[in-house]
C-alpha positions as CSV (number, residue, x, y, z in Angstrom):
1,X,182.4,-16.5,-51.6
2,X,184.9,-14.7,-49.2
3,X,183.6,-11.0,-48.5
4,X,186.0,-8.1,-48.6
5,X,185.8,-8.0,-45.1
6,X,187.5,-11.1,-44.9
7,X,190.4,-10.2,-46.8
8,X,193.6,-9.3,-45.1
9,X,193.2,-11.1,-41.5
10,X,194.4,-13.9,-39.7
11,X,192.3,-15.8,-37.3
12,X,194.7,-17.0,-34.3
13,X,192.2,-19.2,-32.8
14,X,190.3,-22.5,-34.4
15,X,189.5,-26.0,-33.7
16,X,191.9,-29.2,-34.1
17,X,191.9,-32.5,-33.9
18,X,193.6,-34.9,-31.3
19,X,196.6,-37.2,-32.7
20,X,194.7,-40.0,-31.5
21,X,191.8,-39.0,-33.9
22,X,193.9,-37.8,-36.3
23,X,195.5,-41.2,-36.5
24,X,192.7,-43.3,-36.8
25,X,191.5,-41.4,-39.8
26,X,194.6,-42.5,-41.7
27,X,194.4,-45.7,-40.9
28,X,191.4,-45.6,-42.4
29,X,192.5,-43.5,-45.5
30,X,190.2,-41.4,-47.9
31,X,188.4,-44.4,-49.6
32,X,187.0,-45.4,-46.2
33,X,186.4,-42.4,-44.8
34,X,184.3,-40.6,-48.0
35,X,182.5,-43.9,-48.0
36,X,182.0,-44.0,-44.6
37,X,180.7,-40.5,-44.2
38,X,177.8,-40.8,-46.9
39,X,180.2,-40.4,-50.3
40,X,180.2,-36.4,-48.9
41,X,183.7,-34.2,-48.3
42,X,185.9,-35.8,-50.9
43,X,188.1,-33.2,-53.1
44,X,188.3,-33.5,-57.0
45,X,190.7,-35.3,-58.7
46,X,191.9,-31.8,-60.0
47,X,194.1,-32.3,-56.4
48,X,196.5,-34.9,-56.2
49,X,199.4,-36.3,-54.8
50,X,203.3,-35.8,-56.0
51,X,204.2,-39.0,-54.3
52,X,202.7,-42.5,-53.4
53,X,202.5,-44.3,-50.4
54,X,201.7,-41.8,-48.4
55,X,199.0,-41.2,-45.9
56,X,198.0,-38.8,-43.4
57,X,195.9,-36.7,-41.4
58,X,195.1,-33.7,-39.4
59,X,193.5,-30.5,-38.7
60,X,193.4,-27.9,-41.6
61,X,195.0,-24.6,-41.5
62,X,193.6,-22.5,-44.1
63,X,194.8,-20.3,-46.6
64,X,193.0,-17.6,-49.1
65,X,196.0,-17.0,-51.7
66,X,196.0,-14.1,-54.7
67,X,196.7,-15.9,-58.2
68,X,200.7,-16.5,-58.3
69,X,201.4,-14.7,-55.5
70,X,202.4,-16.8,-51.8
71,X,202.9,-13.9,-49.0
72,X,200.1,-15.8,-47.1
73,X,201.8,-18.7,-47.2
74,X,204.6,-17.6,-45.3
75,X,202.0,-15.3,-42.9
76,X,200.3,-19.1,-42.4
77,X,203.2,-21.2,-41.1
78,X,203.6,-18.8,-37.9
79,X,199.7,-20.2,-37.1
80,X,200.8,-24.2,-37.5
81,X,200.6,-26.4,-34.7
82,X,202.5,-30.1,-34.9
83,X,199.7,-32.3,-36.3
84,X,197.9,-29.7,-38.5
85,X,198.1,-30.0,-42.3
86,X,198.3,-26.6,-44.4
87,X,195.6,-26.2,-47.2
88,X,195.7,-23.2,-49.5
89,X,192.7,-22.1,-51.9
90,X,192.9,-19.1,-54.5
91,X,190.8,-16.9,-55.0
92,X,190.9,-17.3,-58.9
93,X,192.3,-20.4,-61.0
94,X,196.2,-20.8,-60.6
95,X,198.8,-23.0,-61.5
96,X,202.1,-21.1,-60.3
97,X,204.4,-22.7,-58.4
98,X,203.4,-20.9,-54.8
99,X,205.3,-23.6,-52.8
100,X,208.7,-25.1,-52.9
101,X,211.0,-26.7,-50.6
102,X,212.0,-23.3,-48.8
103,X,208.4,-23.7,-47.0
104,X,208.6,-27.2,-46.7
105,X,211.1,-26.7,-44.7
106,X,209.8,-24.1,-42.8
107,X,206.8,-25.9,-42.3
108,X,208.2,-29.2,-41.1
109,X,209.9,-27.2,-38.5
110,X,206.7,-26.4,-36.6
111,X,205.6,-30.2,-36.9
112,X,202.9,-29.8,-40.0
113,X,201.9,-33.1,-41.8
114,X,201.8,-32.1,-45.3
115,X,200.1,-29.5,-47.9
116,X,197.1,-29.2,-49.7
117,X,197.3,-26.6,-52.6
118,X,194.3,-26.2,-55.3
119,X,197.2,-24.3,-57.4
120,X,201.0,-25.5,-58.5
121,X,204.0,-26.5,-56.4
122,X,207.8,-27.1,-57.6
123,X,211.0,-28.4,-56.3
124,X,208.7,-31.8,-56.1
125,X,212.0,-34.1,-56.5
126,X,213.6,-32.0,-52.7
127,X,209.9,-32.3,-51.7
128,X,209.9,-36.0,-51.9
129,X,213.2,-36.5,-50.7
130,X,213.0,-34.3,-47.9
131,X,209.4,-36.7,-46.9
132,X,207.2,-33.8,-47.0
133,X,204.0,-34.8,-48.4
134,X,201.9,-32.9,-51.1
135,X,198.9,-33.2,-52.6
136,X,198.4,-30.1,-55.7
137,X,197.2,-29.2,-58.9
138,X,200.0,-28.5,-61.1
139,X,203.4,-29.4,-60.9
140,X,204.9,-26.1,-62.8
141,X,208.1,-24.0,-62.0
142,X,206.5,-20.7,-62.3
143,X,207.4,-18.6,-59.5
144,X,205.4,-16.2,-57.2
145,X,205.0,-12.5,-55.9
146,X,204.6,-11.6,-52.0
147,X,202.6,-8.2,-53.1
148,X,198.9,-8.8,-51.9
149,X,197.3,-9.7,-49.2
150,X,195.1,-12.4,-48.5
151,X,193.8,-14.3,-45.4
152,X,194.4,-16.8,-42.8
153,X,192.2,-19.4,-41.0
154,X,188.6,-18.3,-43.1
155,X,186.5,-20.8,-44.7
156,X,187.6,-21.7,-48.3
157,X,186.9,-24.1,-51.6
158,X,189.3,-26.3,-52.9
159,X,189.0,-28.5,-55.4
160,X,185.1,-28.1,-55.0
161,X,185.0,-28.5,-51.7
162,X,184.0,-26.3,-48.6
163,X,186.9,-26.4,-46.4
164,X,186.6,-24.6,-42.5
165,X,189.9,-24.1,-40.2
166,X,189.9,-27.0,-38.2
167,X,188.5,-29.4,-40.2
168,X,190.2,-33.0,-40.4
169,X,191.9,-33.4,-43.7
170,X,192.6,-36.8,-45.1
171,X,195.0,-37.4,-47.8
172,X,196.8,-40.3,-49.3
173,X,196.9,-42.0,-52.4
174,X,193.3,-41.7,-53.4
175,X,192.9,-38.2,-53.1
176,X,191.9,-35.8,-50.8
177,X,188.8,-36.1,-48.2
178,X,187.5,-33.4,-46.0
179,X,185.6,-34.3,-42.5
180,X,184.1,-31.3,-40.9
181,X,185.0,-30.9,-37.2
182,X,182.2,-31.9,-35.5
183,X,181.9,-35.1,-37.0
184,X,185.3,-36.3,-36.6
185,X,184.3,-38.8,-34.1
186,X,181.3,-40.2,-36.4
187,X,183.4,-40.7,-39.6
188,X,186.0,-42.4,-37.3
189,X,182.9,-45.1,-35.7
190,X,181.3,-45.0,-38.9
191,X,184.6,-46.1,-40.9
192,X,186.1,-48.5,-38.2
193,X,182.8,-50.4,-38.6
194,X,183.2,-50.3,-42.8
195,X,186.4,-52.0,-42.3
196,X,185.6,-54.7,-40.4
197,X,182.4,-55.5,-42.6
198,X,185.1,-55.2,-45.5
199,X,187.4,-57.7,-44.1
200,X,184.4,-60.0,-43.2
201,X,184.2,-60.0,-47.2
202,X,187.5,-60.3,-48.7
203,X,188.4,-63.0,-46.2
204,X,185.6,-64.9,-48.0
205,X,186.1,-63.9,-51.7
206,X,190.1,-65.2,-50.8
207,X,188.3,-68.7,-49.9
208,X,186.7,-68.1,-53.5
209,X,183.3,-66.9,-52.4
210,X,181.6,-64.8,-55.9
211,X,180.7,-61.2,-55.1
212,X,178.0,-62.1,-56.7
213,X,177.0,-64.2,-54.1
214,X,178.0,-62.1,-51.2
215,X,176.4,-59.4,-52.5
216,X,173.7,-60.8,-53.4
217,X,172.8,-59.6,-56.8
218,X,171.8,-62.9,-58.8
219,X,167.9,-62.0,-57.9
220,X,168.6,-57.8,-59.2
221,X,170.8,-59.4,-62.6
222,X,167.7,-61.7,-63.2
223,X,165.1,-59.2,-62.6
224,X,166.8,-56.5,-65.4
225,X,167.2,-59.4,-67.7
226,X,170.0,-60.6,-67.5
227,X,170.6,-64.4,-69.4
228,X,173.2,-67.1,-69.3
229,X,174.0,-68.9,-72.8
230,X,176.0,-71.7,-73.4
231,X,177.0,-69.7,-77.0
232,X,175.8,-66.7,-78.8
233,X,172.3,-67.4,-81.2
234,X,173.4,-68.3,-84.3
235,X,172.5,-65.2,-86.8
């Protein structure tokens, strides 16, 4: 939980990601990556995408937001650098529609890759047409406040997830994954080598190879009892 103390700043300074690392990581997309990294970081499905095809990544600028209220939004785009991607938490559940095509705009201005909102978003047919990628809660046309104050660049939870500024963000399709910082590299060696292994395989279940017998479970299926009949027992 965020402290009173950490209500009502903005932290200028954080970690990022290169656009070298931030590209690998979507080519390797969300799947790869959560496998990759030990099944850890990946955001609930509460979180997903208004669009399809669609897949990026970069380093998190984060957001603390009041319930219906997006002043911090607009406090956050000022700290975006091209490459980073813009992920808001609440401090209580939400749904409002905090974000809208106004700040998309404002945001693709300074470069930033897309938006990752644990609350609601509207104006989702300009967002898509205007290529801006999001990945929210709710789709609702509630609007917002700008009346309290939250904060800028502190650790936050969204979608069940502990999210630090900095942190490489992964989103397509699938969902949402989180990689901390420090392990950016890792997830990246870790994932390139899952791919490989994973074309290895589907170039031999196209030549009709059975996962069963890639994978080696025949001896598993036998040992839990598993029986082949040429028809069911008659009654």
């Amino acid at each position: 939980m965020i402290g009173p103390d950490l209500i009502g700043i903005v932290v200028r300074q954080r970690p990022t990601i290169s656009t070298q690392q931030a590209d690998k990581l979507a080519a390797l997309g969300v799947a790869t990556v959560h496998e990759a990294q030990g099944r850890i970081g990946l955001l609930r499905p509460t979180v997903h995408p208004i669009q399809q095809g669609t897949s990026i990544a970069g380093a998190a600028v984060t957001v603390l937001a009041q319930p219906g209220d997006n002043w911090m939004l607009h406090v956050a785009v000022e700290q975006c650098r091209p490459g980073d991607i813009l992920v808001v938490a609440c401090t209580t559940d939400n749904t409002d529609g905090m974000f809208g095509d106004l700040l998309a705009t404002s945001l693709m201005a300074r470069g930033v890759k897309g938006l990752i909102i644990d609350a609601g978003v509207r104006d989702t047919a300009e967002l898509r047409a205007m290529g801006f990628p999001v990945w929210a809660k709710a789709v609702h046309a509630r609007g917002t406040v700008k009346a309290t104050l939250g904060s800028v660049n502190v650790p936050v939870v969204v979608a069940g997830q502990a999210i630090l500024p900095g942190d490489a963000i992964i989103a397509d399709d699938d969902g949402v994954v989180v990689v901390a910082n420090a392990s950016v590299d890792k997830a990246i060696e870790l994932g390139e080598k899952r791919v490989a292994n994973e074309t290895s395989k589907r170039e031999r279940l196209a030549a009709g190879e059975l996962g069963l017998d890639i994978y080696t479970m025949r001896p598993e299926l036998e040992k839990l009892g598993l029986r082949y009949l040429d028809e069911l027992p008659k009654a």
